[in-house]
N, C-alpha and C positions, 0 to 999 in steps of 0.2 A: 685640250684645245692646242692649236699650233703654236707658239709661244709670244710669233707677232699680236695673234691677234691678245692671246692673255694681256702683253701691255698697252693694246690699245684698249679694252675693257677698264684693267686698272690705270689709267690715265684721266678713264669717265669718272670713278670712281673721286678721285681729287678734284675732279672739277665740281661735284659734287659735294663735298667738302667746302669748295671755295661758295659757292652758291649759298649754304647752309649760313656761313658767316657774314655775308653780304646782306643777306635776310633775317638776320636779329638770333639764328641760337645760337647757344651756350660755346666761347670760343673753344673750351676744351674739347666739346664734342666736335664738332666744324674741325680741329686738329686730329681729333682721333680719328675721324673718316678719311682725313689723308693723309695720316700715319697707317691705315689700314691698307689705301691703297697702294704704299709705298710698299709696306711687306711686301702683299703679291706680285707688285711689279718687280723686284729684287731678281729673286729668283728664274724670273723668263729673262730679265736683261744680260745674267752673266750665264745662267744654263745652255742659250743658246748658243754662244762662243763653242761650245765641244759640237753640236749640228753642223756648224760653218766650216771649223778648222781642224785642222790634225794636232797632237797633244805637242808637237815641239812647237806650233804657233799661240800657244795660247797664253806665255808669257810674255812677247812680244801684245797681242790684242788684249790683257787685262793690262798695260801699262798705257795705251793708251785711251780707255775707258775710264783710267783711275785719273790721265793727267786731264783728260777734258772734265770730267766728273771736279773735280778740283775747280779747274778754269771755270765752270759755269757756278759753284759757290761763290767765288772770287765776285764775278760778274751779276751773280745773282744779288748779292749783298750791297755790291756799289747800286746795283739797279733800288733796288729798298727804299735806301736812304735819297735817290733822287728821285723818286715816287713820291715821296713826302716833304718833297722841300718845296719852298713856297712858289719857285716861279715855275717847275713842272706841273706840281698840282693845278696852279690856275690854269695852266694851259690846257690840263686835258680834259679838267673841269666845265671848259668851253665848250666840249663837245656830250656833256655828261647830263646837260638837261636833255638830250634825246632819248636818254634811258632812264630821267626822273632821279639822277645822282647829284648829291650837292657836297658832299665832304669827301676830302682826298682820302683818307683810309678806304674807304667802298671805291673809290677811283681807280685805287691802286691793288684793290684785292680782282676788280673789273681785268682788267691787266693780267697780271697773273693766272686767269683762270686760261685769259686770252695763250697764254704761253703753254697754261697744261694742255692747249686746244690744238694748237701749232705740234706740238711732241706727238698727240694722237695722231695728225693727216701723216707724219714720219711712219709713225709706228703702220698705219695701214695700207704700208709701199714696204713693208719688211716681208719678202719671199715665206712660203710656207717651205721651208727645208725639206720636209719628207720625213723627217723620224717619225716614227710611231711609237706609242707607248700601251702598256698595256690598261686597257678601262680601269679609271680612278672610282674608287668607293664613295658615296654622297650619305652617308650614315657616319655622322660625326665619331660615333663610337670607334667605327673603322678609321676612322681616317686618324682618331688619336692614337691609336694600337698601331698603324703604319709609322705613321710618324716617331713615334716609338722606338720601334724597330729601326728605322734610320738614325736615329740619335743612338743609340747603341752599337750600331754597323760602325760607323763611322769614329766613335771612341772606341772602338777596337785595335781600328786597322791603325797598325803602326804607322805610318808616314800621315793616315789622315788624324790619328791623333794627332801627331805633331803639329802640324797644319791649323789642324782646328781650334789647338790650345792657343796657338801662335796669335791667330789675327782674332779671335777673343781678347785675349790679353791687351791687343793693339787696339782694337776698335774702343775698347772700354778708357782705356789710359788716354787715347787720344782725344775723347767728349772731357774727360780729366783737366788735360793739358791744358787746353782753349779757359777754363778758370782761372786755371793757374799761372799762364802766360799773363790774364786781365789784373790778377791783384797781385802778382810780380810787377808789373806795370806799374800801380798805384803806390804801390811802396816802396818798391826799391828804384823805380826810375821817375816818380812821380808824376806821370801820366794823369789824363785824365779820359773819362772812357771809351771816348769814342778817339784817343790816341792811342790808348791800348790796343784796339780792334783794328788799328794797321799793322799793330806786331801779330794779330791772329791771322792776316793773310798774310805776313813776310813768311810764317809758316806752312798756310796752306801752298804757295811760290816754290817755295823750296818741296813741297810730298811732289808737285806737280814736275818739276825738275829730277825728280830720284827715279821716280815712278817712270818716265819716259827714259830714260838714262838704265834701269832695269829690263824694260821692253827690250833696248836692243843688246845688250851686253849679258844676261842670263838666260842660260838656257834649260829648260822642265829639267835635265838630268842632273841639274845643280843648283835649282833651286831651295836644298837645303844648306847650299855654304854661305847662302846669305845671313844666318844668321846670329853669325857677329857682329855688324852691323846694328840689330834690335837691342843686342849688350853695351855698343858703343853709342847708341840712343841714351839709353838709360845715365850712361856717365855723363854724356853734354850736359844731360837737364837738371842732374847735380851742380853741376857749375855755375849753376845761376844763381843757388845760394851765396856765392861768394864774387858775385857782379850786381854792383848798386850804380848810381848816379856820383855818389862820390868816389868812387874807385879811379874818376879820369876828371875831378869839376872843372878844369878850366882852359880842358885841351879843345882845340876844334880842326876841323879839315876840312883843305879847299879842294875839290875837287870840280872840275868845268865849271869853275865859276860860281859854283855851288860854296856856299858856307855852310858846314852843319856837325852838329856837335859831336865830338870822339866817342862817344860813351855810348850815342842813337845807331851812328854806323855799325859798331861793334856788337852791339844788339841784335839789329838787324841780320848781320852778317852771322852771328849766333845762331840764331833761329831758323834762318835759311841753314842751317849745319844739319839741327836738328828735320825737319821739315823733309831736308833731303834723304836724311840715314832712313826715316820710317818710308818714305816712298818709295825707295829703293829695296826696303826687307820685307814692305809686307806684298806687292805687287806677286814676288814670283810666290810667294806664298797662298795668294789668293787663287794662283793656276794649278798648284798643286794639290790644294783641293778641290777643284771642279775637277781635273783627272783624274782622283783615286774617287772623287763621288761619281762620276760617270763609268769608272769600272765596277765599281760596286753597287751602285744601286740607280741612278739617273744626275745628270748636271743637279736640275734644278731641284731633286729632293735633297741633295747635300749644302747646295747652298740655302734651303730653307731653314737644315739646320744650323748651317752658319749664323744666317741671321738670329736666331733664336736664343742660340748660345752669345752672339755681343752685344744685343739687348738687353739678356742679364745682366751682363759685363757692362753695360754703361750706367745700367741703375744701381747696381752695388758700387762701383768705384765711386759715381755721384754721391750715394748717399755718404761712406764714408772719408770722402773730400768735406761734403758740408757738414759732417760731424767734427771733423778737426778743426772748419773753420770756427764753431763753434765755441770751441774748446779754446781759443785766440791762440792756437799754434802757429807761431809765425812761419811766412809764406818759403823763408829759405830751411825749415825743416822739414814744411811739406814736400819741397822740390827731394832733396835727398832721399827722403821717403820714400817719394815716387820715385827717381831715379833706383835705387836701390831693388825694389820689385820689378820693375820692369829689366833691367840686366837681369833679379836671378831667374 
């Protein structure tokens, strides 16, 4: 299929998902169908960039896919929590016996679907490009023996090895971080949770600043020198082991009239460090393997194995994050830990 229309198909597909949880089953499933559809959609959103552009544009247009990508987390997440707070819910609950709704959670999943609905009428104003490809196989058997084949193709090729290990690495550490940012929070700045989850978008802020700051400043033929940068990641997130609450207790800064604690800004401004260095390393990384997968085999079968391979990478690094939690490893050993693997 043309790749528009694949993400307008998988767009149905989540809303169908949302539908599922709106009407009583099981939320895990209701997640998995739009975890399903988000695979497929993957794949046609960044595959089609090689259709559009020529290979020196395509780390400029994956930075700013990754800053809006970003932006709309950001956005999505403030959106959440004001779906559920008391005076939006009643508000839209006013309008919710027309569809027979009386609790904000169905209100606000209503909504959302509404959104995945809006991304579909985008999605079917996206031009058919004209690439052709050649007839895909509908015999699963095939399709796993292809698929195969591109995950082998691709840990081959030198540069998409590199590539490939890279934003694995990244993608996985970075589902990591977001814990680790939250019970950093809790113990060394004494946060509370839903104050932690402003230090997890000071660093979504900061990918979103790297990431567009990448677009216009690397270009495909040097998109491996950014990789001192993912080593200079690694060392910030060390240094958190040795940044607590008491490191600054009783400094404060005025700024525009602003009062606010030495210790918050510098956080803050930490994390926006961090935030930046990974948006800025994995961005041209992300163009350099949709080029070496568009030379070798198609955009979107490389990017499928992208996804496949940080998938695993966020369930192995999850699991072994809450095995250490586990273990009551405190939170400034995990960070070193983690900083530590991710530099080497």
């Amino acid at each position: 299929f043309p790749k528009g229309r694949v993400m307008l198909l998988t767009n149905g597909i989540k809303i169908i998902g949302c539908l599922m949880m709106l009407y009583g089953s099981h939320p895990l499933l209701a997640y998995g169908i739009v975890g399903f559809g988000a695979a497929a959609y993957s794949p046609a959103k960044y595959g089609i960039l090689t259709e559009l552009l020529p290979a020196e544009k395509l780390v400029a247009a994956n930075g700013w896919i990754e800053g809006l990508t970003v932006i709309s987390i950001i956005f999505g997440t403030a959106l959440g929590g004001a779906l559920l707070s008391a005076n939006v819910s009643s508000f839209l609950l006013g309008y919710g016996t027309y569809i027979n709704i009386n609790a904000p959670a169905e209100m606000a999943m209503v909504v959302i679907a509404g959104l995945y609905l809006l991304a579909g009428l985008f999605n079917a104003y996206i031009p058919n490009t004209g690439a052709v490809y050649s007839r895909q196989a509908r015999n699963p058997i095939h399709l796993i023996r292809d698929f195969s084949h591109c995950f082998v193709t691709l840990w081959r090729d030198r540069l998409g090895q590199i590539s490939l290990s890279v934003t694995t690495l990244f993608w996985g550490a970075g589902a990591t971080l977001q814990f680790i940012v939250l019970k950093w929070a809790e113990e060394s700045l004494d946060m509370n949770l839903s104050r932690g989850a402003v230090l997890q978008a000071v660093v979504a802020i900061g990918v979103a600043i790297g990431a567009t700051y990448a677009a216009f400043s690397v270009p495909l033929k040097r998109s491996l020198s950014v990789l001192p940068m993912g080593m200079a990641m690694g060392g910030v997130v060390m240094l958190m082991a040795f940044f607590t609450k008491t490191t600054f207790p009783d400094y404060t800064l005025h700024l525009w009239g602003v009062v606010a604690p030495l210790y918050l800004v510098i956080a803050y401004f930490f994390l926006m460090i961090v935030g930046g260095l990974a948006g800025y390393f994995v961005v041209p990384m992300n163009a350099l393997l949709q080029h070496r997968g568009h030379v070798l085999l198609s955009a979107g079968h490389s990017i499928a194995v992208q996804n496949f391979n940080e998938n695993i990478s966020v369930l192995a690094m999850l699991c072994l994050y809450a095995l250490l939690v586990r273990f009551d490893v405190p939170v400034g050993v995990i960070a070193i830990l983690f900083g530590l693997f991710v530099s080497a």
